[in-house]
N, C-alpha and C positions, 0 to 999 in steps of 0.2 A: 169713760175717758173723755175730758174736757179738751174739744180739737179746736181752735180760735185762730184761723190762717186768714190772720192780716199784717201788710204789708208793712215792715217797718226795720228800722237796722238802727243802734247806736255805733258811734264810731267807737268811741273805749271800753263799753264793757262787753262787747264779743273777743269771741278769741284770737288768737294772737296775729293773726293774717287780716284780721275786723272784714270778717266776711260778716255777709246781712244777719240780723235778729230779724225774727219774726213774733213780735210781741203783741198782746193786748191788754189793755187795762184790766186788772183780776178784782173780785168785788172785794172791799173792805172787812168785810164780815164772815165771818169764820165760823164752821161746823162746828171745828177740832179745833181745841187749846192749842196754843202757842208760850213758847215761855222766849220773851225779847231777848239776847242777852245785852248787856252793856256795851260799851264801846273799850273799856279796860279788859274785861273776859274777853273781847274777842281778840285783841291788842295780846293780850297773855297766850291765847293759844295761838297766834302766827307767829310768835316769836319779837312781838314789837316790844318798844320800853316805853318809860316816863318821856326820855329821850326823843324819841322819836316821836312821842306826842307833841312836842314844842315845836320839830322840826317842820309836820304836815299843818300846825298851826300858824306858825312862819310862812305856808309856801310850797315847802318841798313834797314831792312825792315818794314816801319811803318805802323800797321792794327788798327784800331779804330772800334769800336762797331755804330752804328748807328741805331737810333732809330726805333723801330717796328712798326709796321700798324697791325697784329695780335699778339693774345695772345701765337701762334705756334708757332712764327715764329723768327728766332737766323738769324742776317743780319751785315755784315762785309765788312770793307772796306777797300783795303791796297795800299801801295805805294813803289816803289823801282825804283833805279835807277841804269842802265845800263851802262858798259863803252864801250859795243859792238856800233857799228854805228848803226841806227835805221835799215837798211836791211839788215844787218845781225843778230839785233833780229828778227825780222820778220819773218828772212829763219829760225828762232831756232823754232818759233814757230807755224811754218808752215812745219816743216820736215818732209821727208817719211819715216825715220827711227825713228818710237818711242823707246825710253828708256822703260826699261822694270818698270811695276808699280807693287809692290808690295802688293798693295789687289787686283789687277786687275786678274781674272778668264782665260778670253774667252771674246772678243768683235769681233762685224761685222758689218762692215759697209754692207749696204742692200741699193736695186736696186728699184726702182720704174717706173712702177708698181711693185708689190711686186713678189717675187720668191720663191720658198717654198727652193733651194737649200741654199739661205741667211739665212734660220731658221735655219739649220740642227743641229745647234750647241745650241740651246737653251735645254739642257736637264740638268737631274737629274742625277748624280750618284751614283750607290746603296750603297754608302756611306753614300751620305747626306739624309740621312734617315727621320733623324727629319723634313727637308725639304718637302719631297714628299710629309710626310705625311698629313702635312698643307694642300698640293694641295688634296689628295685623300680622306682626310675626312675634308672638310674646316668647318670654319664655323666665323659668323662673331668677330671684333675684331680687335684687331691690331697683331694679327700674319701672318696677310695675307693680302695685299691691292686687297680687291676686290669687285665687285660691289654685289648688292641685286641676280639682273638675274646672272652672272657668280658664285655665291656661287650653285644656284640653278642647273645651267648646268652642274657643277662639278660634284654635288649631284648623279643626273641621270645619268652620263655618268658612274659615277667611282662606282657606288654601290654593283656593283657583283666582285669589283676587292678586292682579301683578301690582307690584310695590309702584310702579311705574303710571299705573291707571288714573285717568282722571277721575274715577269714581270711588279710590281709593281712601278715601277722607270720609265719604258719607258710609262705604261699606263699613268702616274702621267705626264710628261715629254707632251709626245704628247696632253693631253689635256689642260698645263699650255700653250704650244705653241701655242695651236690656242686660247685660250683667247689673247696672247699677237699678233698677228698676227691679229686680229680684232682687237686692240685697236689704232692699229698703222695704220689699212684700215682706222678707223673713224676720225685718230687726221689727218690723211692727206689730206680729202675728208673736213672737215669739223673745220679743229684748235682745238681749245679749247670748244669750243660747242659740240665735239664729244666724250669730257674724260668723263666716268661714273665717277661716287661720291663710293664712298669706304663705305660701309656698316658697320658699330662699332658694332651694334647692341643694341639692344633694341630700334631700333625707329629710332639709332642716324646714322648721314652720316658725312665725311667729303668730303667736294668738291672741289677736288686740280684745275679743270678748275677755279673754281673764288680764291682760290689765286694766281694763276698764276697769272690771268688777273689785280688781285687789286694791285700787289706790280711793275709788267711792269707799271701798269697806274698810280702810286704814284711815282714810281722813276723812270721815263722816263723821266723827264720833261724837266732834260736838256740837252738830247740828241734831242727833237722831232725839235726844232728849226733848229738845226746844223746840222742833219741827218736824213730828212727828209723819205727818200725812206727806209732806215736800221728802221727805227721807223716804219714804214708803215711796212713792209715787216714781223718782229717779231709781232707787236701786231694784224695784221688783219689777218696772215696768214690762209688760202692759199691764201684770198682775197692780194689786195695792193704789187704785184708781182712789180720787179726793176730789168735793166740788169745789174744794179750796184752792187746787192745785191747777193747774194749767199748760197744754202740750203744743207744739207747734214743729212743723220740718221742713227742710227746706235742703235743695242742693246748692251748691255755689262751685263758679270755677272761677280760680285765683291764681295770679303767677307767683309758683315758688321758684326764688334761685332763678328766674329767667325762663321757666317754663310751666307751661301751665297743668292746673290738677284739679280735678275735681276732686269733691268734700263732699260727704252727706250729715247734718247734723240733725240733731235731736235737740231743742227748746223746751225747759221746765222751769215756771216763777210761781210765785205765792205771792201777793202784798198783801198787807196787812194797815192799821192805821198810821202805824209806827215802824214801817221794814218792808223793803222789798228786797226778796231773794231769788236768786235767777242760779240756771245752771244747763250749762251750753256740755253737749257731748257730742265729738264727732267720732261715727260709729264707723266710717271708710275714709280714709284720706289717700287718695291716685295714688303717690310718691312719696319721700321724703322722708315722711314720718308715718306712726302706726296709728296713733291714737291721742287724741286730745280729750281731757275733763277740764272745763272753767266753772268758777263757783265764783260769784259777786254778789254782797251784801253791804245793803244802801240802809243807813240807821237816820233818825234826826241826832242834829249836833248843837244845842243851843238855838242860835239862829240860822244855822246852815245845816250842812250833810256832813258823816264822814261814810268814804266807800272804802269796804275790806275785796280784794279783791285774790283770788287763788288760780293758779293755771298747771297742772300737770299736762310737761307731752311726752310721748314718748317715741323714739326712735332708733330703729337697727343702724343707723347710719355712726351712730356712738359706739356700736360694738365692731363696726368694720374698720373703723382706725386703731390707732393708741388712745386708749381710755383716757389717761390720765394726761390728755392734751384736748382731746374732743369734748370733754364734760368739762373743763372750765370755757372752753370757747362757747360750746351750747349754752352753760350758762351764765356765761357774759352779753351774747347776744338776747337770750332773754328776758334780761331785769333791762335790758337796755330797750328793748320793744315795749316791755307792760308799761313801763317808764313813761314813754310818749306817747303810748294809746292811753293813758290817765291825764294825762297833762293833755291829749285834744279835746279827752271826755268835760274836764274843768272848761277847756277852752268855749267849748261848744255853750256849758251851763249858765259863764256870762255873758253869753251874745244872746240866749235866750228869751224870748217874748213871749209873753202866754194872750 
């Protein structure tokens, strides 16, 4: 496995919160065939038109809705076009200098094997109160993603600590750390097979390792052909290793809704002469939501780029209300986020200086 932990974030093509990338330039040259597709095959498979081609050559940025495979889950697909030459988008969205993101906290990109100097930053502070408290009195729900055992281990560790204590933030802190510092031992050693299921309670689980794997294995299909090794390397991970392919991780803590949450993501890209493809999976997200897949593919366009860009999330917070009020609001907020994280990503590529 190709581990390349340098520093770097685009603002548009991370996911939806534009928490850091941790990217590096991948070599041009290829073990394993590749088959490119066009810019119309890929236009046909997100559901774009002729339409729509005239619109992102106009200017606009086109996102369409596309159909779900869960009742959780809000999935979005957008289109834009660049007048930057394809490597000089590339180098935008491969930069070491990130743009600074405005719900973005604190991110770290981390070393493996793991180092405890990489955590240091994953803490509380004794501000975010309402936060810690989650951690030092949990219990299950959706105010906390966490498993059946990690509710229990909280339990025991934190029980002589007073809600009230000034140490109550670092105790809360240090023990959310090594939950998430074991969850990221197991997604490494073992992928998706290693993610506990999130405890709701009363009996109920959700298990973001099988959406993960069900919405990779439903829309993958038309990449598995054409990218063979980058297909291998995101769905069997750690199995199905490529020196084509490339890995990197990183936590980040971001405020959702007003409150903050830690993320742990997974980074995987390929370039090639003619393409670079990326794909962002967060395998824990704190709150909110369960699980995140982003897939972005950067082609040449004549004289510029066009970027495809895909986001599945998923979320319990859609089956706790009225469905059929909460899944057009999720995905209205949606196409309205990819929307402007595309439109900063353009922004960024002509202020650009190589």
């Amino acid at each position: 496995m190709d581990l390349l932990p340098r520093r770097s974030r685009s603002r548009a093509l991370s996911p939806i919160l534009r928490l850091g990338l941790c990217l590096a330039l991948a070599s041009a040259a290829s073990a394993e065939s590749v088959r490119v597709p066009t810019i119309e095959e890929t236009m046909e498979v997100r559901g774009m038109t002729a339409r729509d081609r005239k619109a992102v050559l106009a200017g606009d940025v086109v996102v369409r809705d596309i159909k779900r495979i869960g009742t959780n889950e809000i999935v979005s697909g957008a289109f834009l076009h660049l007048s930057q030459p394809f490597e000089s988008a590339v180098a935008v969205a491969l930069m070491e200098e990130p743009e600074p993101a405005p719900h973005l906290i604190a991110y770290r990109l981390f070393r493996v094997p793991l180092s405890a100097d990489d955590w240091a930053g994953v803490r509380f502070d004794p501000s975010e109160r309402d936060e810690f408290l989650k951690v030092l009195r949990p219990e299950p729900g959706l105010d906390l993603n966490l498993s059946t055992a990690e509710i229990e281990s909280l339990r025991k560790r934190l029980a002589d600590v007073s809600t009230d204590s000034p140490e109550a933030a670092k105790a809360a802190s240090d023990a959310y750390r090594e939950i998430l510092l074991l969850r990221t031992q197991d997604y490494i050693t073992r992928g998706l097979d290693g993610i506990q299921p999130y405890d709701r309670g009363s009996g109920k689980l959700s298990r973001p390792a099988e959406e993960l794997r069900l919405v990779w294995e439903v829309k993958n299909d038309f990449l598995t052909d054409r990218f063979p090794a980058f297909t291998r390397a995101v769905g069997s991970f750690p199995e199905g290793d490529s020196p084509d392919v490339h890995h990197a991780f990183y936590w980040a803590k971001a405020d959702f809704r007003s409150e903050p949450a830690f993320t742990l993501e997974h980074m995987t890209w390929q370039k090639g002469e003619d393409f670079l493809l990326l794909s962002f999976r967060q395998y824990y997200v704190g709150h909110t939501y369960n699980t995140q897949q982003t897939l972005a593919l950067l082609l040449p366009d004549g004289d510029g780029t066009a970027a495809f860009y895909f986001n599945s999330t998923t979320s319990d917070l859609l089956t706790r209300y009225v469905r059929r009020i909460a899944l057009p609001i999720g995905q209205r907020i949606m196409r309205t986020e990819v929307e402007r994280l595309l439109d900063a990503y353009r922004n960024d590529s002509l202020n650009f200086v190589d």
